[in-house]
C-alpha positions as CSV (number, residue, x, y, z in Angstrom):
1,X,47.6,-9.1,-14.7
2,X,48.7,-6.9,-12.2
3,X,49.5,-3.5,-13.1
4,X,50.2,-0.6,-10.0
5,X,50.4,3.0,-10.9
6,X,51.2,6.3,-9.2
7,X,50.8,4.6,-5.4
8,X,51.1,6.4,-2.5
9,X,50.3,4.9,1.1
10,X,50.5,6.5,4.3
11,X,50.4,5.5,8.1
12,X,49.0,8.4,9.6
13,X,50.5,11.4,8.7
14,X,53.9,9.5,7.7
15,X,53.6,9.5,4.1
16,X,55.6,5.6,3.0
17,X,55.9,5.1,-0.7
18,X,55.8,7.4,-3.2
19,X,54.3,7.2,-6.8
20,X,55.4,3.5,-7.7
21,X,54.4,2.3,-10.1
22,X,55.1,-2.1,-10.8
23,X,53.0,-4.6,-13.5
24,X,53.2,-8.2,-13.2
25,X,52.1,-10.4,-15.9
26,X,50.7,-13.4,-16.0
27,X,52.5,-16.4,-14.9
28,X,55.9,-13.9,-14.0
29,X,58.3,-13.6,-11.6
30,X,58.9,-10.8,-9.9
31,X,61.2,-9.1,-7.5
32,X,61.0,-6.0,-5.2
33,X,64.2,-5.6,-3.8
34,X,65.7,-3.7,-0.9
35,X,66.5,-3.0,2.7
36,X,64.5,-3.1,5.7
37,X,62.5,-0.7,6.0
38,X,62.8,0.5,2.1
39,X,58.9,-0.3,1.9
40,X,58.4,-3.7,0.5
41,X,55.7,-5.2,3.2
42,X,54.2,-1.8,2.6
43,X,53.9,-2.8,-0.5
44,X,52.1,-6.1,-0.2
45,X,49.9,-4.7,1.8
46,X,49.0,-1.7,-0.2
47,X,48.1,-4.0,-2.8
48,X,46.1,-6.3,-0.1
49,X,43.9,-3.3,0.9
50,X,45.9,-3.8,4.2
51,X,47.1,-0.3,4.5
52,X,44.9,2.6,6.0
53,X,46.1,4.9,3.3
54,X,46.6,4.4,-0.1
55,X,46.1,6.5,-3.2
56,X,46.8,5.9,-6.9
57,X,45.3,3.3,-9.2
58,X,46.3,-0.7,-8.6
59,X,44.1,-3.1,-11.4
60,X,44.0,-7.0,-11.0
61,X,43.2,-8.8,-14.3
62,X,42.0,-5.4,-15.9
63,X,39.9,-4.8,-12.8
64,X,40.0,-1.6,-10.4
65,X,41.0,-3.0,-6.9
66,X,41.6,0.0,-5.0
67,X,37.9,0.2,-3.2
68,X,37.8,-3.5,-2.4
69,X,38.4,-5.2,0.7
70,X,41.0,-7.9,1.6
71,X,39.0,-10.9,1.5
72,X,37.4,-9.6,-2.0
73,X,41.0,-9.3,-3.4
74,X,41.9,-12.8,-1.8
75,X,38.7,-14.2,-3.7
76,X,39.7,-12.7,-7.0
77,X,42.9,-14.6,-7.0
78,X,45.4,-12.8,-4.9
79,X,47.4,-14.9,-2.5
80,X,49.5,-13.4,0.2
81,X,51.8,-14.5,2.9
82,X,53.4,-12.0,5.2
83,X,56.1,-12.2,7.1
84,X,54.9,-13.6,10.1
85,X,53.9,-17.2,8.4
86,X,50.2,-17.0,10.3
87,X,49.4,-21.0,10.4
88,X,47.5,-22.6,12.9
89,X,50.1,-23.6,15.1
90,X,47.8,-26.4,17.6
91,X,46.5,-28.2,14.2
92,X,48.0,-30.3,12.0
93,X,49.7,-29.4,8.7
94,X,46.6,-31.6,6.8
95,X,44.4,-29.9,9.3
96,X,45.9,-26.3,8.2
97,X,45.4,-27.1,4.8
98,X,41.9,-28.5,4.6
99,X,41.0,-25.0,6.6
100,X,42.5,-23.1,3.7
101,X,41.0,-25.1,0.9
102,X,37.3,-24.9,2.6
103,X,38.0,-20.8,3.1
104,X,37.9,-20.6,-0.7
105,X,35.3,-23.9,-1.4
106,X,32.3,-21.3,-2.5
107,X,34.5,-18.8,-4.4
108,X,36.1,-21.9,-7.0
109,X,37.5,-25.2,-6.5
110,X,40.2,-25.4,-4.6
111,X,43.3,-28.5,-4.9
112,X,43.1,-31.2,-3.8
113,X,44.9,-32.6,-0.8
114,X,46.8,-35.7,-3.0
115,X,47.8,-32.1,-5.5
116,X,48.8,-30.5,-2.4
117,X,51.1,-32.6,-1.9
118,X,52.6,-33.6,-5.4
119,X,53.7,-29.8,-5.6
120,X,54.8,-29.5,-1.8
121,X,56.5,-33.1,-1.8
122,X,58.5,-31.8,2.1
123,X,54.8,-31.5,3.6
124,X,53.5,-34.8,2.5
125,X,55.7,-36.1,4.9
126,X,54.8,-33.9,8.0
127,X,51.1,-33.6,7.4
128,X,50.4,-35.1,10.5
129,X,52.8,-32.8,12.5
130,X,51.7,-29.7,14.3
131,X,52.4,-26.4,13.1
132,X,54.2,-25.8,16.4
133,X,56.5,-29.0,15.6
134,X,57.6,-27.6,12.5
135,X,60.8,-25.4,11.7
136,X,60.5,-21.4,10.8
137,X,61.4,-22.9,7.2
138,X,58.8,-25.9,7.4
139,X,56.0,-23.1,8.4
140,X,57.6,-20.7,6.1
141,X,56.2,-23.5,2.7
142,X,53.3,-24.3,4.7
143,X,51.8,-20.8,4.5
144,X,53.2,-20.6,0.9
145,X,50.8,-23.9,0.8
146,X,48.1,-22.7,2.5
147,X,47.9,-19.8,0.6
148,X,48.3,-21.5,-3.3
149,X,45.4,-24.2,-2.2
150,X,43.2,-21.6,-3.0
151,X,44.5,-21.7,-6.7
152,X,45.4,-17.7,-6.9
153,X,46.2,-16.3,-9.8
154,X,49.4,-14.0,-8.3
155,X,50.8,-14.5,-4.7
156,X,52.6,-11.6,-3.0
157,X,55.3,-13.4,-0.4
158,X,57.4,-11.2,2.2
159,X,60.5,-12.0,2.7
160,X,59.9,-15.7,2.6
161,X,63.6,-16.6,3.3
162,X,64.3,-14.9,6.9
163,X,65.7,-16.7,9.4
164,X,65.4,-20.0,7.5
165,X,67.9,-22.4,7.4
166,X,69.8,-22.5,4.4
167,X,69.0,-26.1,3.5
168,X,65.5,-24.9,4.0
169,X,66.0,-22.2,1.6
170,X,66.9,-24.4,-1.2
171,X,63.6,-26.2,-0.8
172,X,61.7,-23.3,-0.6
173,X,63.2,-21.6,-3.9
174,X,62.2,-25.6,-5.3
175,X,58.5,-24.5,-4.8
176,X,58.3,-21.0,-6.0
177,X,60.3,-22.5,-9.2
178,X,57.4,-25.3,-9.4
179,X,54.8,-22.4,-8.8
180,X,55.7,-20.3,-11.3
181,X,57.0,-22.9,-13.9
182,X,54.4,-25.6,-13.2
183,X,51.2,-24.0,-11.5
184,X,52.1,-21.2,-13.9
185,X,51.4,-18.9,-11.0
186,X,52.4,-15.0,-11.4
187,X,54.8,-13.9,-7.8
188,X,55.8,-10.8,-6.5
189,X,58.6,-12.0,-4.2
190,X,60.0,-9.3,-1.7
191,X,63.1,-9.9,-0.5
192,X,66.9,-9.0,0.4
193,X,69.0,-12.3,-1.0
194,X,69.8,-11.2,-4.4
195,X,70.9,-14.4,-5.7
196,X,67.9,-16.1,-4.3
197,X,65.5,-13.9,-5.9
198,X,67.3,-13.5,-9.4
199,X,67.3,-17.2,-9.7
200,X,63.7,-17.4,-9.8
201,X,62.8,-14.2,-11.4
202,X,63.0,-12.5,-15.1
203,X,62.1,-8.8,-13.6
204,X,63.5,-6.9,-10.5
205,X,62.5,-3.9,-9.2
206,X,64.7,-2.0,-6.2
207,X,62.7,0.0,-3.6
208,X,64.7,2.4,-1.7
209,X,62.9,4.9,0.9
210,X,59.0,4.1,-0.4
211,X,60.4,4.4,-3.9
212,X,61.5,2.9,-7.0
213,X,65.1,3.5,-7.6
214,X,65.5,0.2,-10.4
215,X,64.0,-1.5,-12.6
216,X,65.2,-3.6,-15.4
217,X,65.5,-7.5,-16.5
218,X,66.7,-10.2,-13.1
219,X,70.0,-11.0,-16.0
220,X,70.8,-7.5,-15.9
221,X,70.4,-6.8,-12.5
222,X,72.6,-9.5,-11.4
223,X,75.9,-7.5,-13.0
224,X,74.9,-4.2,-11.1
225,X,76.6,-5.2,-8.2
226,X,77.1,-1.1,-7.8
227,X,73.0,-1.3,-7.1
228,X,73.6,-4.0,-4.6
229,X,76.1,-2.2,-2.4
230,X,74.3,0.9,-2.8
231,X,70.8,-0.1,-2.2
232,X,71.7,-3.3,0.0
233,X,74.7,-2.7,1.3
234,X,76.2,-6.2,-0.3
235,X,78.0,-7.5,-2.7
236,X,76.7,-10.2,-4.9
């Protein structure tokens, strides 16, 4: 489905990954693991067109992607949700979601506001709650929401589990789980929590300094706990 080779992006003359290469099939979890700073968001937004430099190849469902520009890659069925969990924070969590769904209305159907709701069960009961009224962990799932309305194919999320509480965080891994098992929705999930990501992932990749340092299968990555102290400074 997804399949990156060779990439190399750049913010000015700072040159920030180097030759990685990552494929994601279809319906797979996937993990890019490392430190701050090691060059994950760089690369979700490589692969968003968000970055001002980026050279190497990067195909979505056997189509070159390189030359086309965020919104193209959003309607060809690539979901993303940075970091900083952009919802509208003076609307309503319906209100948020009816915004998304009519974004996509001309490019394919999007869910439906009773399906929304099956597959994010938390936000059925806080649809008629402001974004500003919500926890970092309630925004965190509706952006996750806002984004898979549009029915994506793959969704790229950023370190979904920072500074969320850790009751939160179980909820949250609920609806990745039901994304990728249910919705059969392919994610590339960046992130530091090992056991959080390995629990809802069959292939991890490490990213140390703009490069790829690991890769192998989650169940095999779980026993290097010499790659977690190395590369994250933990123990598992």
């Amino acid at each position: 489905m997804l399949r990156i080779e060779k990439l190399n992006s750049y913010y000015g003359t700072s040159h920030v990954l180097h030759n990685l290469s990552i494929m994601i099939k279809e319906g797979q979890g996937v993990a890019l693991i490392g430190r701050n700073g090691a060059g994950k968001s760089s690369t979700m937004k490589s692969i968003m067109g968000l970055m001002p430099r980026v050279d190497g190849d990067i195909t979505f469902a056997e189509n070159p992607i390189n030359k086309e520009k965020t919104h193209k890659r959003v309607r060809m069925g690539i979901g993303y949700v940075p970091e900083d969990r952009r919802i509208y924070k003076d609307l309503t969590v319906e209100e948020n979601i009816t915004i998304a769904a009519n974004a996509i209305k001309k490019v394919r159907k999007p869910l439906e506001l009773n399906e929304v709701w099956e597959n994010f069960p938390l936000l059925k009961d806080l649809r008629k709650r402001k974004g500003s009224e919500l926890s970092g962990g309630e925004q965190q799932i509706l952006s996750i929401a806002r984004s898979v309305v549009g029915r994506p194919k793959l969704i790229l999320l950023d370190e979904p589990t920072e500074g969320i509480a850790p009751i939160i965080v179980q909820n949250l891994k609920e609806v990745i789980k039901n994304m990728i098992d249910q919705m059969e929705v392919a994610v590339l999930l960046a992130e530091q929590n090992i056991k959080f990501t390995i629990d809802l992932t069959d292939y991890v990749y490490v990213i140390d300094n703009g490069q790829i340092v690991y890769s192998g299968s989650s169940e095999e990555f779980k026993n290097r706990e010499d790659l977690h102290h190395k590369f994250l400074g933990v123990s598992s």
